[in-house]
Structure formats: structure tokens, C-alpha cells
N, C-alpha and C positions, 0 to 999 in steps of 0.2 A: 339478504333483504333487497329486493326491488323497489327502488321510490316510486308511488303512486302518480299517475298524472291523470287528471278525468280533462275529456276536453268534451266542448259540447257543439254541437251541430243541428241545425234544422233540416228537418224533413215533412212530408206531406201532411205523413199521420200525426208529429209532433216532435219535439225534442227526442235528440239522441245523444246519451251518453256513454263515451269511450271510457272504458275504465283500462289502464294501463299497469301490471307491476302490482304490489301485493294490496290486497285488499284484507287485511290484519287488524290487532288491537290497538296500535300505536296509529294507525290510517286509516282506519273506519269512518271515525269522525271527520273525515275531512270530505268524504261524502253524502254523507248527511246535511253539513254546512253546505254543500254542490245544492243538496237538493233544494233546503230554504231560498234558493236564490232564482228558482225555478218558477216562472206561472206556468201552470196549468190548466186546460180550458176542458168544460164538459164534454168527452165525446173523442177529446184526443188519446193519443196512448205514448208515454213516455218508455222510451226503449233504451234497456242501459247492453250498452254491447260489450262482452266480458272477453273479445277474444284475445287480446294484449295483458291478462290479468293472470298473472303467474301462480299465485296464489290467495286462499281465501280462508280463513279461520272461522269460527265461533261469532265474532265480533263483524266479520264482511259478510255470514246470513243476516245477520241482525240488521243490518245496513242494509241489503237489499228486502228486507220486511218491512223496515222503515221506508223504502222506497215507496212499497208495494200501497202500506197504507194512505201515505198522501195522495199517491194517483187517485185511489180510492175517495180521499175525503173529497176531492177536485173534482169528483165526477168519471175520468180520466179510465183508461186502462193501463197496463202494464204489461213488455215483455223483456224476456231474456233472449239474445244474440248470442251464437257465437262461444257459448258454455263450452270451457276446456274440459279437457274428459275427467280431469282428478276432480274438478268442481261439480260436474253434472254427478257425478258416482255420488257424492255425497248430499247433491238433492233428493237423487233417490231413497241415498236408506232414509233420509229424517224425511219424505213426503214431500219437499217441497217442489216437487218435478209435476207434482197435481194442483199445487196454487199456484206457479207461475205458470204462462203460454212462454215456451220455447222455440226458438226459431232457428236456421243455421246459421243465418246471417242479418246484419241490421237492415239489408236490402229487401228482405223479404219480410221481415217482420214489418215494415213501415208500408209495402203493399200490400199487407193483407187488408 
């Protein structure tokens, strides 16, 4: 098990979050709590960059839907960064590679 670390950084388009190490059921919630700490402004796009994220369960999609929605309630957009290939496989089969915009890098997803 990899300890989680989110660290968060500004960028043009809005907030970037590094997620680092597992992103599981015992540390899900502790990005969620990330998120409540977050403002978010109409029109920005909050970008969680997964490429330090070792791993992701059941519990770290849920987490990043929970992302997905507040962007949403804020107005906001959302992307994914940086999706390791065992995580992006599994957006695929369950669809979720058609509700997030995926990017390769948190560089480019905060220029577009």
C-alpha cells in the first residue's frame, strides 16, 4: 500500500490536483475532504493529475465522480491528467473514459 499524498497547485485554467500512491477504500475519503476545501469559480476547470497514483479501487472512481460532480455544481469543468494505463483500462470498460476529458499531461489539460 502506497500512502496517498494530494498536493494542490494553481494554474491558469484553475486548480490542480496531484494525486500520489493509492487512491483505495481506506484513502478515498481523504480526497473528497481535498475537494470540500476547494472553491471553485464558473467557467474554471479543476484538473486532478493521476500520474503518481499507483493505484485506484471501486472507492478512488467514486472519488473522482465525486470530483466530477462538484466541478459541476460550481459551474466548473473537469479533467483527468496523466491516467496510468491500469487506471485508464478500467475507465474504459465501466465508460468512464466518455464522462471525463482526459489529457496526457496536467500541462496540457490547463491549456486547452
Amino acid at each position: 500500500m502506497s500512502p496517498l499524498k494530494i498536493t494542490t497547485r494553481d494554474a491558469m485554467a484553475g486548480p490542480v490536483l496531484e494525486i500520489t500512491g493509492d487512491l483505495d477504500y481506506a484513502l478515498a475519503p481523504r480526497l473528497r475532504e481535498r475537494l470540500t476545501t476547494l472553491t471553485l469559480r464558473p467557467g474554471q476547470r479543476l484538473i486532478l493529475d493521476l500520474a503518481g497514483m499507483t493505484f485506484c479501487d471501486s472507492s478512488g472512481l467514486t472519488a473522482l465522480i465525486a470530483a466530477r460532480a462538484q466541478a459541476h455544481a460550481a459551474q466548473a469543468d473537469i479533467a483527468l491528467a496523466s491516467v496510468p494505463d491500469a487506471t485508464l483500462r478500467v475507465l474504459r470498460i465501466v465508460g468512464l473514459d466518455q464522462v471525463f476529458t482526459l489529457y496526457p499531461d496536467s500541462d496540457t489539460a490547463a491549456s486547452v
